[in-house]
C-alpha positions, -999 to +999 in steps of 0.1 A: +414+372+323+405+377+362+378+361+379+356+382+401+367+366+436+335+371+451+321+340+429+316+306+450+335+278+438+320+246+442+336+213+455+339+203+420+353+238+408+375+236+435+389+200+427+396+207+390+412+236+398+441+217+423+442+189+397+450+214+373+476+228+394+496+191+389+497+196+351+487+157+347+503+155+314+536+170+322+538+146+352+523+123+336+557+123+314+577+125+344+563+092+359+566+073+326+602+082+322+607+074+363+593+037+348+611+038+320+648+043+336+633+019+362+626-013+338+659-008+319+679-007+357+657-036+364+671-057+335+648-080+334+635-086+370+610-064+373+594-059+409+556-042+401+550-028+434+580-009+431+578+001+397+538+013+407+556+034+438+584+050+415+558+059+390+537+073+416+566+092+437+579+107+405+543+120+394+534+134+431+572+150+435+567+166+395+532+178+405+547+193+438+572+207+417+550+224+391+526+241+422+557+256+433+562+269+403+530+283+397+528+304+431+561+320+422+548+327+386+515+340+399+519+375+385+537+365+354+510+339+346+487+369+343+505+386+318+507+359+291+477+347+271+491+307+273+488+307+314+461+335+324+436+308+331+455+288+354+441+281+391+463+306+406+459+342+381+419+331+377+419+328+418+403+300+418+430+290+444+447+314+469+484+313+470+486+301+505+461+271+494+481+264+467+515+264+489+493+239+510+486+217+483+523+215+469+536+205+506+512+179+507+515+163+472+554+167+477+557+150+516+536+124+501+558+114+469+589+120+483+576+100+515+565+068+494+599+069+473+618+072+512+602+039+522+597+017+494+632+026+472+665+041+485+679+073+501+697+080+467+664+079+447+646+101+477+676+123+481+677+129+436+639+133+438+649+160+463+671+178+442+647+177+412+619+195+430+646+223+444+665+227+412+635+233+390+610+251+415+636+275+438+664+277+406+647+271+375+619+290+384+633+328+390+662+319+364+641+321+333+642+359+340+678+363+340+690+345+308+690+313+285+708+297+313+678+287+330+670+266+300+708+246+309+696+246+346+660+235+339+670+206+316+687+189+348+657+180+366+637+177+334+663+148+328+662+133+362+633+111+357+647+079+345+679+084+363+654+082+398+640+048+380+673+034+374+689+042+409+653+030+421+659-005+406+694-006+408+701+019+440+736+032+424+741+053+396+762+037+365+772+044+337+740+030+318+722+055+345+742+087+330+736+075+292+697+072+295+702+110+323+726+123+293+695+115+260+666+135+280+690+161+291+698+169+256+665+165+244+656+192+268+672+220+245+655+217+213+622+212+234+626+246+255+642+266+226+613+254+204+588+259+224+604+294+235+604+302+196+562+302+192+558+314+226+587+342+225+555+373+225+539+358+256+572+353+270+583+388+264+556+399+285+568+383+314+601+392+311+614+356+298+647+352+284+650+311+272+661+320+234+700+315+234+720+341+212+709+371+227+673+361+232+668+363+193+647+343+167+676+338+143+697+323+127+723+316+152+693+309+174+682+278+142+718+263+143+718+259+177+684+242+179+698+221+148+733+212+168+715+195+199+695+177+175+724+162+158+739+152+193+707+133+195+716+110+168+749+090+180+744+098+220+709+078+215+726+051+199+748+051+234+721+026+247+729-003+224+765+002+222+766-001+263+744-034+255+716-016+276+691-022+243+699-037+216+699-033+179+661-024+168+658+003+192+692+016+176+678+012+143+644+032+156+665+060+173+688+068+144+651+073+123+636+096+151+669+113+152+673+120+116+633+132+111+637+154+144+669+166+129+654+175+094+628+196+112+656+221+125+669+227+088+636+244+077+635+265+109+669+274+098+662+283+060+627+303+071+627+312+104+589+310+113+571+299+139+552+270+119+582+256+112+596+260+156+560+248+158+570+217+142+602+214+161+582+216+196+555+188+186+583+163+169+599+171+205+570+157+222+567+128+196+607+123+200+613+113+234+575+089+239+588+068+209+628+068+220+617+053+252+590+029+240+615+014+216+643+013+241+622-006+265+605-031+239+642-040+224+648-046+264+616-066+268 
């Protein structure tokens, strides 16, 4: 739904709107996995100021990232129910504003993580924003391997905490990287699934298997599932965690996994509903448990 663009935002209007524009729950996840890889690197001697500044870099670069996104996607955002009331399509924000704000937010995060970390953490927080705004972006018109491409900076996070701690990548670094990358598929496929009308309308192509809600489409979503189970227990093996958090994977893993059966014997979107929430339940609870065993 447009907005008439003669009405006169106030200061208020005007601030929700840009906060909106940082999707504080999506980088809210980004900064609490930057912490996350960051206390595990830290093993033990944890250095607060720095773990506030990764937190903080990793939020400002994700919310950089997601403005970005959002100008290119202006027109597309107006096509689908889900993002039609966002700053940009409701013009509550012009473009330019908007291209304002991202530079802003971005210089600022990636500025903080230049001189309080390392240039591999600044230089990884780099390629995050690029990867997902200028590749990830544009590709999720051309085919399902925008969903490959996207789950790279979606599982950057704790990698930038670790190399923050540590400043050098291990690899610990690639096992904790290697858990949210894989996580990433039955999250975007899922949430693909109960979205696919919207995304039709914008010309979206995420679904794997010829863009179809299928079978083939289930078993897929089902097979990264069931990587989830032994790389997850990667963490104790490599004597990153230890034993409970093994215990609490292989439970998550095996309840996220039984989900994908019942989108594969019915093929509905409740049941890819389900799939996209235990997603989001999934990875919170993986990482809590990883870092109290570590604790």
């Amino acid at each position: 739904m447009m907005v008439d663009n003669s009405h006169s935002f106030t200061i208020v209007d005007k601030f929700k709107a840009y906060f909106e524009l940082l999707k504080f729950r999506l980088s809210f996840l980004v900064s609490f996995s930057c912490g996350f890889g960051y206390i595990l690197g830290a093993n033990g001697t944890i250095d607060w100021v720095h773990f506030v500044v990764i937190c903080t870099g990793g939020f400002l670069v994700s919310g950089a990232s997601v403005t970005i996104n959002q100008i290119i996607e202006k027109d597309l955002d107006i096509l689908m129910t889900r993002t039609q009331n966002r700053p940009l399509p409701t013009n509550r924000i012009s473009p330019n504003e908007a291209a304002i704000f991202a530079f802003i937010v971005g210089a600022i995060g990636i500025t903080i993580l230049y001189s309080y970390t390392n240039i591999l953490t600044t230089l990884l927080s780099i390629l995050s924003m690029v990867l997902y705004s200028f590749v990830y972006t544009p590709l999720k018109r051309v085919g399902p391997i925008a969903v490959f491409v996207g789950a790279i900076p979606g599982a950057l996070p704790p990698l930038l905490g670790w190399t923050a701690a540590t400043g050098h990548i291990s690899i610990e670094a690639l096992i904790i990287f290697g858990i949210q990358f894989i996580w990433q598929f039955p999250h975007f496929w899922a949430i693909a699934w109960v979205a696919d009308e919207d995304y039709k309308k914008a010309g979206f192509k995420l679904l794997p298997s010829g863009g179809k809600k299928d079978l083939n489409t289930a078993i897929q979503i089902m097979i990264y599932t069931l990587f989830l189970i032994p790389v997850g227990l990667l963490p104790a093996k490599f004597g990153i965690t230890g034993l409970d958090s093994a215990i609490v994977v292989t439970v998550c893993g095996v309840l996220f996994l039984s989900q994908t059966f019942a989108l594969m014997r019915t093929g509905t979107r409740k049941s890819a509903l389900r799939i996209m929430f235990g997603s989001f339940l999934y990875l919170p609870i993986v990482q809590i448990a990883y870092l109290l065993d570590k604790v």
